[in-house]
Each structure stands twice: as C-alpha cells, then as structure tokens.
C-alpha positions in Angstrom: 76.3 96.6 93.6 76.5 96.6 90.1 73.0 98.4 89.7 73.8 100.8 92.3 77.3 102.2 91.0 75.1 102.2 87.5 72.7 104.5 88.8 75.6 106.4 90.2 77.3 106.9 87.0 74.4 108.0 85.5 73.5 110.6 87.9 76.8 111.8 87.7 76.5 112.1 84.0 73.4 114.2 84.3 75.3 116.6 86.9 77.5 117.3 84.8 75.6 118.2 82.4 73.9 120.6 84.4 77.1 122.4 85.7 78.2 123.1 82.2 74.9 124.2 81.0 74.5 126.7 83.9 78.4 127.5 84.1 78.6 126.2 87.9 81.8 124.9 90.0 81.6 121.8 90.7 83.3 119.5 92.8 83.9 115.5 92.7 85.5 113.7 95.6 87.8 110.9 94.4 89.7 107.8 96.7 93.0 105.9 97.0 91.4 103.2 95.1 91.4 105.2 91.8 94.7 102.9 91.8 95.1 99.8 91.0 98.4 96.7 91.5 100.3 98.0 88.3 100.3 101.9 90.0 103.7 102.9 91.7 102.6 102.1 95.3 105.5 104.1 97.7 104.9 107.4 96.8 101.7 107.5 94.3 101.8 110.0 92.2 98.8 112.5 91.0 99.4 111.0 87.3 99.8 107.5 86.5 98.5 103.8 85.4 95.4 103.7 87.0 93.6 100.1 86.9 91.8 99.3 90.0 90.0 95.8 90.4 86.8 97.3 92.8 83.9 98.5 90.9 84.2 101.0 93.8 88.1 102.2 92.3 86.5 102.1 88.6 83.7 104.1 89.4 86.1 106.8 90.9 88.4 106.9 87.4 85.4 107.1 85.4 84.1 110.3 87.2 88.1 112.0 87.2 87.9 111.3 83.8 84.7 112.7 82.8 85.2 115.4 85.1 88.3 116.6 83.1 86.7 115.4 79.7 83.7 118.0 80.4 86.3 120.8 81.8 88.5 120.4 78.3 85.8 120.2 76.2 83.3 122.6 77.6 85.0 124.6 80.1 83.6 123.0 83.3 85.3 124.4 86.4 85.4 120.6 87.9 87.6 120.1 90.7 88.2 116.6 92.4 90.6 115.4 95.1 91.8 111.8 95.9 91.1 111.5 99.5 93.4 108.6 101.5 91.2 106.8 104.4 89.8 109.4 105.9 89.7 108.8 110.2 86.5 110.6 112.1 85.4 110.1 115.8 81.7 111.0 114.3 80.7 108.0 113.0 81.3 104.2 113.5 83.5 102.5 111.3 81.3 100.7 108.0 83.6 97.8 107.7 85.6 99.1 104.6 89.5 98.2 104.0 90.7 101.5 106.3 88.2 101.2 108.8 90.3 99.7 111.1 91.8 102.9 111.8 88.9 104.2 113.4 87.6 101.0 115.0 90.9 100.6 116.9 89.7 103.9 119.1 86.5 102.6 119.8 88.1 99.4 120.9 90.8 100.8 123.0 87.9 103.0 125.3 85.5 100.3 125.3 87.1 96.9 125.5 91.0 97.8 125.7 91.4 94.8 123.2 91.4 95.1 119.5 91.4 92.0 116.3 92.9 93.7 113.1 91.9 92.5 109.8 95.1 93.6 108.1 98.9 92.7 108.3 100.4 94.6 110.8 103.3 96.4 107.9 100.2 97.3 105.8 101.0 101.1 105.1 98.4 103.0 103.8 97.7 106.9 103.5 95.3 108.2 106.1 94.1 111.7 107.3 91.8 113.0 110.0 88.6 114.7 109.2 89.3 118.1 110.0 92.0 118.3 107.1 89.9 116.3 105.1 87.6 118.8 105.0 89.7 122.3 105.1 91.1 120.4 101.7 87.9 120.0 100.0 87.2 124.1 101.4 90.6 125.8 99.8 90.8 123.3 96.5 87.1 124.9 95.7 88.2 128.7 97.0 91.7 128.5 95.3 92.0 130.4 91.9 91.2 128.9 88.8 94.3 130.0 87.8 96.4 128.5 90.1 95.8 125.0 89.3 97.8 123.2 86.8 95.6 119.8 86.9 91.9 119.2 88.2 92.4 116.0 90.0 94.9 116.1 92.7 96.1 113.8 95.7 96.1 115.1 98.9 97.8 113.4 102.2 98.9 113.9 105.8 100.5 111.2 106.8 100.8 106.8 106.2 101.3 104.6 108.6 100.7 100.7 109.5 98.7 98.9 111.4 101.3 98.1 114.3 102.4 101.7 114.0 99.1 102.7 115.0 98.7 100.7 117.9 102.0 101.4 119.6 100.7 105.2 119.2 97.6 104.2 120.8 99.5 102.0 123.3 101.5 104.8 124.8 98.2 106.3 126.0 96.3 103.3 126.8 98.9 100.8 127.5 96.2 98.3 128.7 95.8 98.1 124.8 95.6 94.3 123.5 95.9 94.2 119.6 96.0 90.9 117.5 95.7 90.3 114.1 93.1 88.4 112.4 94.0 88.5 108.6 90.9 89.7 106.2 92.6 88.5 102.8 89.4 90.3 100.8 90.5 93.2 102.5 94.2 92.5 103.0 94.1 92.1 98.6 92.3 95.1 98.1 94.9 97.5 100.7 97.7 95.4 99.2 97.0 97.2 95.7 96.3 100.5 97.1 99.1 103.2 97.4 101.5 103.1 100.6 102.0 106.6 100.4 100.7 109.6 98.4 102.6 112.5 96.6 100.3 115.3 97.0 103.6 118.1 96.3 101.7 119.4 93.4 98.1 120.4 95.5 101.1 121.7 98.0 102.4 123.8 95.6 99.6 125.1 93.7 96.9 126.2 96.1 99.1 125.9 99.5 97.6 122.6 100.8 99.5 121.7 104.1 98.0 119.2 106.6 97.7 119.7 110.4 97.1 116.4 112.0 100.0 113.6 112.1 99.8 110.5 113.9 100.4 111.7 117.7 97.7 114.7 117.0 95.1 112.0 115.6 95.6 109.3 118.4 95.1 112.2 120.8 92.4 114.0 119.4 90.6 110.6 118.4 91.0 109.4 122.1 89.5 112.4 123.3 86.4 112.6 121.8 85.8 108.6 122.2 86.6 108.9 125.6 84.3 111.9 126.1 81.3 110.4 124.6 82.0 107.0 126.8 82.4 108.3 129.2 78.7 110.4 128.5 77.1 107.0 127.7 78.0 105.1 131.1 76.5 108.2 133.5 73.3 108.3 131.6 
C-alpha cells in the first residue's frame, strides 16, 4: 500500500508540473478522510486541523496542499473538492468504511437481510452520484473569479446507519438489519466528520444538492430492483 500511494504521489507531482508548464485547469478530487480525530467532527469545516491516521487521508492532504502550493506559487488554476461517501447503483460496494451504504440496497433486493459493520448512530456525510458529479462539472465551469479558496467541501446530506435502514424499511419492510461491529472500520468513520459545512462552495459558485435521503433510498431501489429483476428472467 505504501508503494502504491508512493507511485501515486509521484505521478501527481509530475501532473502538476505539466499543468503549470502548459497553463491547463486542472482538477483533484479530495475525501472526508482529509480529516483526522483532532478535526471538529459535527459540522467540518472547509479549513481546519487536518491529521488523518490512513495513508489513504495523508495522501489526500498532501495533494490539497500541493495543489494550492503550485496555484500560489505559479498560478495553477487547480481546483479540488472533498467528496463525503459517495452512494452509486453502478458498481458493487469495494468494502471501504461507507460502503455499507450501498451494500444495504443490494441486500434489501436480493436477500431482504442485511449485517452492518458499523454502529448503528455512526453519522457520516454521504451523497448520491448524480450530485457527485454535477459538483465536480460546475466547480471546473465556475469563474476563476468566484472562488475565494481551491479546496472546498461539498455535502447533501449525513445520516446513520439505523437512519438508513428505517428509510429503506418503509419500502421494503421485509428488511432484516443487524449489526456486526467492524472496529478497523468503526475507528476509521469514528474520526471522520459527522457532517460537512460546504456554505462556502454554496455561496461561491451556487452548489446546491438534489438528492436527500427519501430521493436516494428511492432512486437506489429502483435501479437495483430493475437490474434484479433483469438478472432472474435471463
């Protein structure tokens, strides 16, 4: 792991080289585990102690900071935004800390029973993949002007485990959840951010969610459903 996130600093180091040289835009995508125990957790703010304990979280301060270091020093239009988890019916869940959020969907369809690794008050920031993405699309189109800082939360909404599941429960009340306590993963979330304060991406280029936690269950249902539904008449 060590060799890989090397590599990755590196190549980072040589892009942005690159974009400066040739005057390009460029953009970095950054996580909620920029932050670290010591950062206030309930709401996070864009600027604060940042000391993560993931080589994952270091990597991520290390390329904000050298983002802004090349855009001070040499003008670099760099742009980066802190992403919370980040829930998509497109792909399976890889195991990481907010991944339960989109295994419980698969789950519910498949199995209608569901073993979360976290406690069921853990609040974390999430958002569904359509605003993740619009995000990324206006922070690169929005005037250079307009921004007062380069790296920026953004959020739509935080909720817990249990909070989750009684949302899925009131479509698919069949729903069994249980709670099977990951404490890798339960250490890692605890030092995460509860909630993010994204007012200053809000104010200066307009950012403004559209999914909350009813339009993600349903949406998220839907396309689950859809594609087992697909599977079992072929």
């Amino acid at each position: 792991i060590r060799l890989i996130r090397g590599l990755q600093i590196c190549r980072l180091h040589n892009i942005l080289d690159i974009a400066a040289e040739h005057g390009l835009r460029l953009f970095v995508p950054s996580t909620i585990g920029a932050f670290g125990p010591t950062s206030p957790r309930n709401p996070t703010p864009d600027l604060c102690v940042q000391r993560p304990r993931t080589i994952y979280g270091v990597s991520k301060v290390h390329a904000e900071l050298m983002g802004e270091y090349y855009h001070h020093r040499y003008g670099l239009d760099f742009r980066c935004l802190r992403y919370p988890g980040i829930i998509s019916a497109d792909s399976q869940p890889g195991g990481g800390t907010t991944d339960y959020a989109v295994q419980i969907f698969h789950d519910a369809v498949k199995t209608s029973k569901f073993e979360c690794n976290l406690k069921p008050d853990t609040r974390l920031p999430m958002m569904y993949i359509d605003d993740c993405l619009r995000a990324t699309l206006e922070v690169m189109e929005a005037p250079a002007e307009s921004l007062s800082m380069r790296t920026y939360n953004i959020n739509a909404m935080s909720f817990t485990p249990e909070e989750l599941a009684n949302e899925v429960q009131k479509q698919l009340p069949d729903l069994q959840v249980t709670y099977e306590i990951d404490s890798v993963r339960q250490a890692i979330a605890d030092s995460w951010p509860m909630n993010f304060d994204d007012s200053n991406a809000r104010n200066d280029w307009g950012w403004k969610h559209d999914y909350d936690l009813p339009e993600l269950v349903q949406t998220m249902l839907n396309f689950i459903g859809s594609d087992s539904r697909i599977a079992q008449a072929n």
